[in-house]
C-alpha positions in Angstrom: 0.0 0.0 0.0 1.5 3.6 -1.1 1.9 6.1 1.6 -0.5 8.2 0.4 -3.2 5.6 0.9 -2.4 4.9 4.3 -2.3 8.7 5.3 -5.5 9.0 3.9 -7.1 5.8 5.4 -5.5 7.6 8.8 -6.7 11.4 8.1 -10.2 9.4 7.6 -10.2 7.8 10.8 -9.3 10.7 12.7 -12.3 12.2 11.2 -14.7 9.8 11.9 -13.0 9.6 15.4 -13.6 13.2 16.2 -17.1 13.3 14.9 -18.0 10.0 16.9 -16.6 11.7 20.1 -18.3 15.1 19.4 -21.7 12.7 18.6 -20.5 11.4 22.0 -20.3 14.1 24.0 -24.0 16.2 22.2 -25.5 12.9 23.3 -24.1 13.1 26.9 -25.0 16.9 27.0 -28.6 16.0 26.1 -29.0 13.6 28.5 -27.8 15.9 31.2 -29.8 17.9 30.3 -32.9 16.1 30.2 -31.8 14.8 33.8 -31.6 18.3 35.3 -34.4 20.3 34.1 -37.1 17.6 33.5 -40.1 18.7 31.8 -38.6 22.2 31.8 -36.4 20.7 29.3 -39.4 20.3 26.8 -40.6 23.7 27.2 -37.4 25.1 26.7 -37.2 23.0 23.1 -40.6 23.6 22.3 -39.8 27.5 23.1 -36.5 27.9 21.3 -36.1 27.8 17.0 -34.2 24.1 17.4 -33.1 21.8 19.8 -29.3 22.6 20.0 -30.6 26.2 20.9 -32.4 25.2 23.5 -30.0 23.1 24.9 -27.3 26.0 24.1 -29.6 28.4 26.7 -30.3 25.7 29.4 -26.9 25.4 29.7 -26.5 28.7 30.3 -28.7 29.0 32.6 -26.9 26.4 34.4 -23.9 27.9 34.3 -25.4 31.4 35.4 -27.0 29.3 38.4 -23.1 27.9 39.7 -22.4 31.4 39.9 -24.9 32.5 42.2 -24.7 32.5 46.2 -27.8 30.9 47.1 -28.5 30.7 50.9 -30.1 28.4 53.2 -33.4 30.0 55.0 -32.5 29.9 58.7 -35.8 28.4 61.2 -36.5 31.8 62.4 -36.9 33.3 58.5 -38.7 29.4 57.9 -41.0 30.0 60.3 -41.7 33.7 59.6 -42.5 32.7 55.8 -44.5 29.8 56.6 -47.2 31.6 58.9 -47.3 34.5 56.1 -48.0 32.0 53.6 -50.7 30.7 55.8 -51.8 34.5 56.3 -51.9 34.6 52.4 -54.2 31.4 52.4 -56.5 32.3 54.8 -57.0 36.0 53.3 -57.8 33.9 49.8 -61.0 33.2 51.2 -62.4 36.8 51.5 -59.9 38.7 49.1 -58.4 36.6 46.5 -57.3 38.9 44.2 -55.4 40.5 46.9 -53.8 37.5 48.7 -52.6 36.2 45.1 -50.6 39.3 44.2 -49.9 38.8 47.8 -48.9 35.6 47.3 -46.7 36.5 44.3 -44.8 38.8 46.2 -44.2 36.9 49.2 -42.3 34.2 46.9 -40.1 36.9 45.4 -39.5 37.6 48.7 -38.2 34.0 49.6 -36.7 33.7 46.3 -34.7 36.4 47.2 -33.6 35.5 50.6 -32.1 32.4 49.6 -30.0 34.9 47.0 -31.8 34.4 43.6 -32.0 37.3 41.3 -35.6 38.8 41.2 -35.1 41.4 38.9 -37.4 40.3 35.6 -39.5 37.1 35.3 -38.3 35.6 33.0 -34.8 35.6 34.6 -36.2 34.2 37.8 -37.7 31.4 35.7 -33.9 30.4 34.1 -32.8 30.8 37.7 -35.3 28.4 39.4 -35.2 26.2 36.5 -32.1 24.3 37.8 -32.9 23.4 40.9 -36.9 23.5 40.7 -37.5 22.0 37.5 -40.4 20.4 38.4 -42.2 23.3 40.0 -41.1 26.1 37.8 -44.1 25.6 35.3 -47.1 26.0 38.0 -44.7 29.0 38.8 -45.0 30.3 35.2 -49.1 29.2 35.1 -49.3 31.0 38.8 -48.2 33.8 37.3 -49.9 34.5 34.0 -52.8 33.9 36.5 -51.4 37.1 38.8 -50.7 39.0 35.3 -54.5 38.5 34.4 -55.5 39.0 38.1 -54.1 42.7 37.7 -56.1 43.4 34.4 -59.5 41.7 36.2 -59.8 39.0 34.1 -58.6 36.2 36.3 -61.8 33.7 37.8 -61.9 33.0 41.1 -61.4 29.3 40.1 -58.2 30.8 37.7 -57.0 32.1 41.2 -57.3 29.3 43.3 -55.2 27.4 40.7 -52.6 30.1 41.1 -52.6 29.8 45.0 -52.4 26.1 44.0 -49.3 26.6 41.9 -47.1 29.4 44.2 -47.7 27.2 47.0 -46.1 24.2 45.0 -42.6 26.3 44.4 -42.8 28.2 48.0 -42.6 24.3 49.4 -39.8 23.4 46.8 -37.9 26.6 47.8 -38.6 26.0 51.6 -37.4 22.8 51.4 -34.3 23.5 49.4 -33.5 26.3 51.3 -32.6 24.5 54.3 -29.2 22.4 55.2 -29.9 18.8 53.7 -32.9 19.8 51.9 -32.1 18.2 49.0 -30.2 21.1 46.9 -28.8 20.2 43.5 -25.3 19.0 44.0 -23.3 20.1 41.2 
C-alpha cells in the first residue's frame, strides 16, 4: 500500500474519530440535560427555534446558576415565611385577588432571601429552572394567572389554581432552602 493511501485511510479515521466523540459528547449533554431540568427541558425546546438552541440556553442558565450565592433559609426566616404563607391562604378566602398578588410577592420575597436574582420574570424562571425543574411551570401558570389578576380578568377558580401553583414552588424553595434539603449537587 502507497503512503499516500495509508495517510488518507489515517486522516479518515481521525475524522470519523472526532465526529463519533463530538456525537458522544452532544449525546451526553442531552441527556444531562434532560436529567436536570425535567419537563422544563421540553418547554425550553418547544420555546427555542431548534433543539441545540435550546439546549445551548439551558446550559447557560446552568452555568449562570453555579455562579450565584444561594442561601439556606434559617428556622426563624422558615418560620416567619410559613405563617405568612398561611396568612396569604386564609386572606384567599375573602380577598383573593389580593392574597394572590400577595402571594406573588411573598415568593419573590423568599426567592430572594435564599439569593436568587428577582429582577425580571423571565430571569427568575432560568434561575429556578435548575434546581426547581419540576415546579417552575405552575410558577409560570401561577403567574400568567397574577398577570391576568391585575387586568381583572382572572376567575376565582383561575385564582385558586394560582394559589395552588405558588404554593407548589414556596414548598420546593422551603425545602431547598434548608441544610440537607435536598439542593442540587453540582
Amino acid at each position: 500500500m502507497a503512503a499516500p493511501t495509508i495517510v488518507g485511510i489515517v486522516a479518515v479515521m481521525v475524522i470519523v474519530l472526532v465526529l463519533l466523540s463530538m456525537l458522544v459528547r452532544q449525546l451526553a449533554q442531552h441527556r444531562h440535560l434532560r436529567r436536570v431540568f425535567g419537563p422544563e427541558y421540553e418547554h425550553a425546546v418547544a420555546s427555542a427555534e431548534s433543539r441545540r438552541a435550546a439546549e445551548r440556553e439551558l446550559a447557560e442558565r446552568e452555568k449562570r446558576h453555579d455562579d450565584l450565592e444561594l442561601r439556606p433559609i434559617p428556622p426563624t426566616a422558615r418560620e416567619r415565611y410559613t405563617r405568612r404563607w398561611n396568612q396569604v391562604q386564609e386572606e384567599f378566602v375573602d380577598k383573593p385577588t389580593e392574597a394572590v398578588a400577595e402571594a406573588d410577592q411573598l415568593l419573590t420575597e423568599l426567592m430572594a432571601e435564599r439569593g436568587y436574582p428577582t429582577q425580571g420574570f423571565e430571569q427568575q424562571l432560568g434561575d429556578l429552572s435548575v434546581e426547581h425543574a419540576e415546579t417552575v411551570s405552575s410558577y409560570r401558570e401561577a403567574h400568567a394567572i397574577s398577570q391576568r389578576n391585575r387586568s381583572g380578568e382572572a376567575s376565582t377558580e383561575e385564582l385558586r389554581t394560582a394559589m395552588v401553583r405558588y404554593r407548589g414552588l414556596f414548598d420546593d424553595l422551603l425545602r431547598h432552602g434548608t441544610p440537607g434539603g435536598g439542593a442540587r449537587s453540582r
